[in-house]
C-alpha positions as CSV (number, residue, x, y, z in Angstrom):
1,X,4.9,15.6,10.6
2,X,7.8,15.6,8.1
3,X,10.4,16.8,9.8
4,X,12.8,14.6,12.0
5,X,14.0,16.5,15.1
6,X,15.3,13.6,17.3
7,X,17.4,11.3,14.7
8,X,17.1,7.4,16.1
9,X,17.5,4.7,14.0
10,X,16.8,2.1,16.6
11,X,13.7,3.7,17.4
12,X,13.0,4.1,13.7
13,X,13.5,0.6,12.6
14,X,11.4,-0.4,15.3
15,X,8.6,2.0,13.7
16,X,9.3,0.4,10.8
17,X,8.7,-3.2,11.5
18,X,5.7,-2.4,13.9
19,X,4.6,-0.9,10.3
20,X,5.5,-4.2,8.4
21,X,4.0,-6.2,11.1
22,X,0.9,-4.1,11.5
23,X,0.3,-4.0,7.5
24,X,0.7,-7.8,7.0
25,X,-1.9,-8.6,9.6
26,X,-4.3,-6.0,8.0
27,X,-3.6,-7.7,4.9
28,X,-4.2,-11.2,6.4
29,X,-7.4,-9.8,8.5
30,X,-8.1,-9.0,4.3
31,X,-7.5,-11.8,3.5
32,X,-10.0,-14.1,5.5
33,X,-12.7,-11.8,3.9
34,X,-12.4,-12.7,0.3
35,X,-15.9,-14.1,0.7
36,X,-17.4,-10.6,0.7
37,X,-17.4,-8.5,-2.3
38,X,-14.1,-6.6,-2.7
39,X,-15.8,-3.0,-2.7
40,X,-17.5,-3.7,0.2
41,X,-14.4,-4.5,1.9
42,X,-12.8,-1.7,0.7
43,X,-15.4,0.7,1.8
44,X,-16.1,0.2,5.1
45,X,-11.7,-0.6,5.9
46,X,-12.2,3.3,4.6
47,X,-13.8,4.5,7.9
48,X,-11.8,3.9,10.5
49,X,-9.2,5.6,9.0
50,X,-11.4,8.5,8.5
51,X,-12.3,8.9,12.0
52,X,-9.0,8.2,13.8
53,X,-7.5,11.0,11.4
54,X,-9.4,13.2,9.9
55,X,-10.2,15.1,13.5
56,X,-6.5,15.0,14.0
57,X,-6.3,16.6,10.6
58,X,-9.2,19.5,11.8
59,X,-7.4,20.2,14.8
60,X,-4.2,21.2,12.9
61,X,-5.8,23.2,10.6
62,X,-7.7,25.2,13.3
63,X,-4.4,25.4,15.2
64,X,-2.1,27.0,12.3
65,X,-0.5,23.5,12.1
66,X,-1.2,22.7,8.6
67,X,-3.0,24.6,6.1
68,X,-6.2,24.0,3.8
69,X,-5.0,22.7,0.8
70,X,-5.8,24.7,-2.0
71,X,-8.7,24.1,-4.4
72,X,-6.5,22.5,-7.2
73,X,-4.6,20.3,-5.4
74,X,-7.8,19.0,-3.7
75,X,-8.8,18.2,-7.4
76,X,-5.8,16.3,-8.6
77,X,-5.8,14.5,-5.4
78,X,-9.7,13.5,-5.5
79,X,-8.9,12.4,-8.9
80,X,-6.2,10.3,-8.1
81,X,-8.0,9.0,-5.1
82,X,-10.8,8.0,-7.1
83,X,-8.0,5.7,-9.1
84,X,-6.3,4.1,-6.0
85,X,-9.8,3.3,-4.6
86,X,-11.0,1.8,-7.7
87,X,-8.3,-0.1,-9.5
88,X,-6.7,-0.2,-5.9
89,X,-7.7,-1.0,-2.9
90,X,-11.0,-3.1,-4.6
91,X,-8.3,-4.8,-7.1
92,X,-5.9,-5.7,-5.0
93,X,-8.5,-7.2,-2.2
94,X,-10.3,-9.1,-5.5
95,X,-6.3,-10.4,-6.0
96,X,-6.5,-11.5,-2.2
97,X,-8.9,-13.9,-3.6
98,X,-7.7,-15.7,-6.8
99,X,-4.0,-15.8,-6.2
100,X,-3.8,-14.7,-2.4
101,X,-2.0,-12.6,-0.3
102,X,1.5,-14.1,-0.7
103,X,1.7,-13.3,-4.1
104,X,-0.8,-10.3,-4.3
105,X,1.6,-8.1,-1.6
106,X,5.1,-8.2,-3.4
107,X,3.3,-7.7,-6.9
108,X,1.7,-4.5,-6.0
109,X,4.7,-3.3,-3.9
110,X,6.8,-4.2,-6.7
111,X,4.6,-2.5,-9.9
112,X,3.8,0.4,-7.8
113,X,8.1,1.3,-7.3
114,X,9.1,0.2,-10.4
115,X,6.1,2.8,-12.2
116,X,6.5,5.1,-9.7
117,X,10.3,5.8,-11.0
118,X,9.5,6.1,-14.2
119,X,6.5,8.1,-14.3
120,X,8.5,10.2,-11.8
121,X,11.0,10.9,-14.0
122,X,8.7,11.8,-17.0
123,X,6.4,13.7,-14.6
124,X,8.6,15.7,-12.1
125,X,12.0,15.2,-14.1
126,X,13.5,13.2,-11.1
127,X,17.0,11.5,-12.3
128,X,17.9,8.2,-10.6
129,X,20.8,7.1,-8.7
130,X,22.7,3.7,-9.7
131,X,21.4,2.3,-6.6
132,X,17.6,3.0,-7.6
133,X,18.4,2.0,-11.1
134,X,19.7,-1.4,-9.8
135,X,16.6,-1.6,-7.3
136,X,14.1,-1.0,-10.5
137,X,15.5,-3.4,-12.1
138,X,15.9,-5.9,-9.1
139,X,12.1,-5.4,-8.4
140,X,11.5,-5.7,-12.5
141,X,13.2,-9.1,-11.9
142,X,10.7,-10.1,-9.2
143,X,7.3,-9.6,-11.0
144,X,8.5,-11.5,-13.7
145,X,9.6,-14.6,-11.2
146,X,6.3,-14.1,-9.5
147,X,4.5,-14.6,-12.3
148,X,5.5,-17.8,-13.1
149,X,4.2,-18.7,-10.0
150,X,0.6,-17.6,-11.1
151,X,-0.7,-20.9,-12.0
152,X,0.1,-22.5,-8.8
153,X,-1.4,-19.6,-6.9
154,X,-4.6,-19.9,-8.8
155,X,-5.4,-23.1,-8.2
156,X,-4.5,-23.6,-4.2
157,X,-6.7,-20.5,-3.8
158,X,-9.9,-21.4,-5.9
159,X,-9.7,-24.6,-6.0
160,X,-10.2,-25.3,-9.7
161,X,-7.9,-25.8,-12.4
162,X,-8.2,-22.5,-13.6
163,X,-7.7,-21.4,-17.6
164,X,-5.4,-18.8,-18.7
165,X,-8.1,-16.1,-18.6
166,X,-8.4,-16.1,-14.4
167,X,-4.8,-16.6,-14.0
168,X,-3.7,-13.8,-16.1
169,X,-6.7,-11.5,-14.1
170,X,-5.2,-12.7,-11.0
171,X,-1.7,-11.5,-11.9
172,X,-2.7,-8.1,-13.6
173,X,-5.0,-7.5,-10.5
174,X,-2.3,-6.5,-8.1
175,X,0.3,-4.7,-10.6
176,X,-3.4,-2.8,-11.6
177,X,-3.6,-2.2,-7.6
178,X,0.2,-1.1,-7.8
179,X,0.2,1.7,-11.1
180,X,-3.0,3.1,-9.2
181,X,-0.6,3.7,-6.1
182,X,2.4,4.7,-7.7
183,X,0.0,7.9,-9.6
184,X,-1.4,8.6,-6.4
185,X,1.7,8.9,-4.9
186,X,3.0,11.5,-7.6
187,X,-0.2,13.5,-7.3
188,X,0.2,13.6,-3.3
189,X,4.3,14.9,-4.7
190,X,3.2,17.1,-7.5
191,X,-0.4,18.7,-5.5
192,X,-0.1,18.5,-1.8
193,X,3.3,17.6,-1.1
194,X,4.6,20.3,2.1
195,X,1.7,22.3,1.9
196,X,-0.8,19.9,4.3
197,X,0.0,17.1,6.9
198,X,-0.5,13.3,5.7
199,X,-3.1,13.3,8.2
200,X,-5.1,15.5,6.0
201,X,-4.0,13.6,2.9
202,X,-4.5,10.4,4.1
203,X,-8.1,11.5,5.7
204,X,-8.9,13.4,1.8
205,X,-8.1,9.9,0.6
206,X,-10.2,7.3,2.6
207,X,-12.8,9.5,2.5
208,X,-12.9,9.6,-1.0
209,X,-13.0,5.8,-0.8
210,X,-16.1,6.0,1.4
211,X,-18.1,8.5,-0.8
212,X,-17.3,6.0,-4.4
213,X,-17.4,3.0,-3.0
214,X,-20.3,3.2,-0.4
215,X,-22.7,4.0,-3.2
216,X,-21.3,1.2,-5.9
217,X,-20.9,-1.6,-3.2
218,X,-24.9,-1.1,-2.9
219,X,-24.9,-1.8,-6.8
220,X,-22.5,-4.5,-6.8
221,X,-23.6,-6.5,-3.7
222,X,-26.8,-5.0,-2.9
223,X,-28.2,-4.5,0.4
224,X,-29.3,-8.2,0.9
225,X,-25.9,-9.7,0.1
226,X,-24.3,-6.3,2.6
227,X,-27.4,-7.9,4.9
228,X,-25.5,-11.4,5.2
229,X,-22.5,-9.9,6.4
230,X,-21.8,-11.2,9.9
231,X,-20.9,-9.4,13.4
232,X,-17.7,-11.7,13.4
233,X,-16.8,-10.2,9.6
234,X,-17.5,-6.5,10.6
235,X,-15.3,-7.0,13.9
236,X,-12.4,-8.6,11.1
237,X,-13.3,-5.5,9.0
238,X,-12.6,-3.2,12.0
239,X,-9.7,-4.9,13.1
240,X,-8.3,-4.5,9.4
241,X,-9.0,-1.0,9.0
242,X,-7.1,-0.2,13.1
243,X,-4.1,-1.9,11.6
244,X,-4.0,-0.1,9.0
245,X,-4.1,3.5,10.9
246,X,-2.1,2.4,13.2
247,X,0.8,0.7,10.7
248,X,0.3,4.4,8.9
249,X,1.5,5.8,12.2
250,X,3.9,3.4,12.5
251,X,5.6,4.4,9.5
252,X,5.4,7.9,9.7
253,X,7.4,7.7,12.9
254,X,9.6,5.4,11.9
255,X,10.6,8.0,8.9
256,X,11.0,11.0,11.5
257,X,13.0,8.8,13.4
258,X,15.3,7.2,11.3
259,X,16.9,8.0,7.5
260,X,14.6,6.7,5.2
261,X,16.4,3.5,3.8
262,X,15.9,2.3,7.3
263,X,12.5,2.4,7.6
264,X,11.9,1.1,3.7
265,X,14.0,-2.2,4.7
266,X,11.9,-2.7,7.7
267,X,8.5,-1.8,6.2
268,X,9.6,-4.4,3.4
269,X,9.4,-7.1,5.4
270,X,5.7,-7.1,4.9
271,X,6.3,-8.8,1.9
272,X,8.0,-11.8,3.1
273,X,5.7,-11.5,6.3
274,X,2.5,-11.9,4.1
275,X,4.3,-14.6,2.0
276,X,4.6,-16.4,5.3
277,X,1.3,-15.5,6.2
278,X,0.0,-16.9,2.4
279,X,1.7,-20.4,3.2
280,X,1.1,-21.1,6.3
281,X,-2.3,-20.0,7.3
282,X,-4.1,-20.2,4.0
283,X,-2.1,-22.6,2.0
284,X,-1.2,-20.7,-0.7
285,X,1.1,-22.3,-3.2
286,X,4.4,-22.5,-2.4
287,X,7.3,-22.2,-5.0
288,X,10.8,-21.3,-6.0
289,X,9.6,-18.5,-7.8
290,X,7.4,-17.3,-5.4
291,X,10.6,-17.2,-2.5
292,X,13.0,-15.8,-5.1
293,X,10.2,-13.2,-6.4
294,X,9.3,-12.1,-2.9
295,X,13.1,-11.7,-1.7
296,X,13.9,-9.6,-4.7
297,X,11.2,-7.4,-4.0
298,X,12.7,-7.2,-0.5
299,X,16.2,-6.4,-1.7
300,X,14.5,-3.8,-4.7
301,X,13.6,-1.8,-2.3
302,X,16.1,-1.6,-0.1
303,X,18.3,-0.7,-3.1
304,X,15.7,2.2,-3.9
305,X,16.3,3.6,-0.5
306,X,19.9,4.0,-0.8
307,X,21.9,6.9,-1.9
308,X,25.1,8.0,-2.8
309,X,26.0,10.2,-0.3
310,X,27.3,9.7,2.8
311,X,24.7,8.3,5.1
312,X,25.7,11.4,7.7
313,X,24.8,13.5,5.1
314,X,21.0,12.2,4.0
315,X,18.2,14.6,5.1
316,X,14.7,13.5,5.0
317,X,12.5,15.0,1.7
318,X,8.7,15.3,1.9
319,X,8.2,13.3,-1.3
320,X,10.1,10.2,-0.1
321,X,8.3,10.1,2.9
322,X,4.7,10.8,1.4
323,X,5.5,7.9,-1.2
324,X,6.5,5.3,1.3
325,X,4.2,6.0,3.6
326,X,1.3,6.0,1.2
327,X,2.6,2.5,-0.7
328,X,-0.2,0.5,-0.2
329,X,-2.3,3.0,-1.0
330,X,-4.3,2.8,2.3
């Protein structure tokens, strides 16, 4: 799954905004549920991930495709997991809800590249290129310009003239969701990284997310609230968690396909996508800061995917993929 035998950038880029496309209407599917409580959202978007993938994963094992991973690596990932599920997927989905899915998107994107560098570099003693230094600090740029927009999120999501207290929550929500990703993505680098598929890691992952969160949504919902839940929200729930496989797919392809600042530009237009989808459908606040905060984001990481070398020249690495492929943590 990692390596990229027939080089097409065409077909890559297309991958890559099927994976944009596909993630943004997961997020808005997400989105329409912030009624529900966020760990019960993120639970049950868990499954169908778990069993589109996981007997792919079982199949390559039992093949000689892709090994068991070993016994430590299955612990730093289960760890890490744990994190991303927790101050993750649940935070981010709770962010859906107090400052909404335009803001929410590019904020988590954004934290999760900017820590990802530097706990990278402290980590696995990865040096940056002037282009990835100019992206950090491009994407730096953009959480500070989104959160001046926080206020106005706030309030055309809840409805209230909110205090400090919930705006500040709603802000630190997402960038929460974002640092969880960004160490997940360095334990997937540091534990697993070329020694099992992504379908394995992914599957490791969600199910992880089912076993923590199935048990704490009962304490923090309860089976009466879970009870109210209606067909028409599990069939949005569903539809959320297909997109989701199927934008993973999407991406994956689109980085055997194509080098990967190709398929990082195109799977970044989620972020203006959701922005769109923030405005428009939900009415979501719109601002300068939230435009110029979401198309710094965009042009961050593009900048993070470019090297220094001739493009001719750029081979995929396992890490780069894993990362990107894994960036919203899902």
């Amino acid at each position: 799954m990692t390596q990229r035998t027939s080089p097409n950038p065409w077909l890559g880029l297309i991958c890559g905004v099927l994976a944009a496309v596909g993630y943004s209407l997961a997020n808005i599917c997400l989105r329409w549920l912030t009624n529900l409580d966020p760990i019960w959202v993120s639970f049950f978007k868990a499954i169908p991930t778990v069993v589109l993938f996981a007997p792919i994963a079982i199949w390559q094992v039992r093949t000689g495709r892709s090994p068991l991973p070993k016994a430590s690596s299955v612990f730093i990932l289960i760890g890490a997991a744990i994190i991303s599920q927790l101050f993750g997927n649940a935070m981010l989905q709770w962010s859906f809800g107090v400052v909404g899915v335009a803001m929410s998107v590019p904020l988590c994107l954004g934290t999760m590249i900017v820590v990802g560098v530097f706990i990278s570099k402290w980590l696995l003693d990865e040096s940056l290129t002037r282009w990835q230094r100019w992206g950090t600090g491009s994407l730096v740029l953009a959480l500070f310009t989104l959160s001046l927009a926080g206020r106005g999120a706030v309030q055309s999501v809840v409805e209230d003239t909110s205090g400090w207290l919930l705006i500040g929550a709603g802000i630190v929500a997402p960038m929460l969701a974002g640092i969880s990703y960004a160490f997940l993505s360095v334990a997937i680098r540091r534990g697993v990284s070329g020694e099992v598929s992504m379908f394995m890691t992914t599957s490791l992952i969600c199910a992880v997310g089912i076993v923590v969160l199935g048990p704490l949504s009962l304490f923090t919902t309860g089976l009466e609230e879970i009870a109210l839940t209606t067909w028409s929200q599990y069939g949005v729930l569903l539809i959320a968690g297909l997109l989701n496989a199927a934008a993973f797919v999407a991406l994956t392809l689109s980085f055997r396909y194509a080098p990967i600042i190709i398929g990082n530009a195109a799977n970044s237009l989620q972020n203006a996508l959701s922005a769109l989808a923030g405005v428009i459908l939900f009415h979501e606040a719109y601002s300068i800061n939230l435009i110029f905060g979401v198309l710094l984001t965009v042009l961050g990481v593009v900048m993070m995917g470019l090297k220094e070398r001739p493009l001719a020249e750029q081979t995929e690495e396992v890490p780069d993929i894993e990362t990107a492929v894994l960036q919203d943590g899902r």
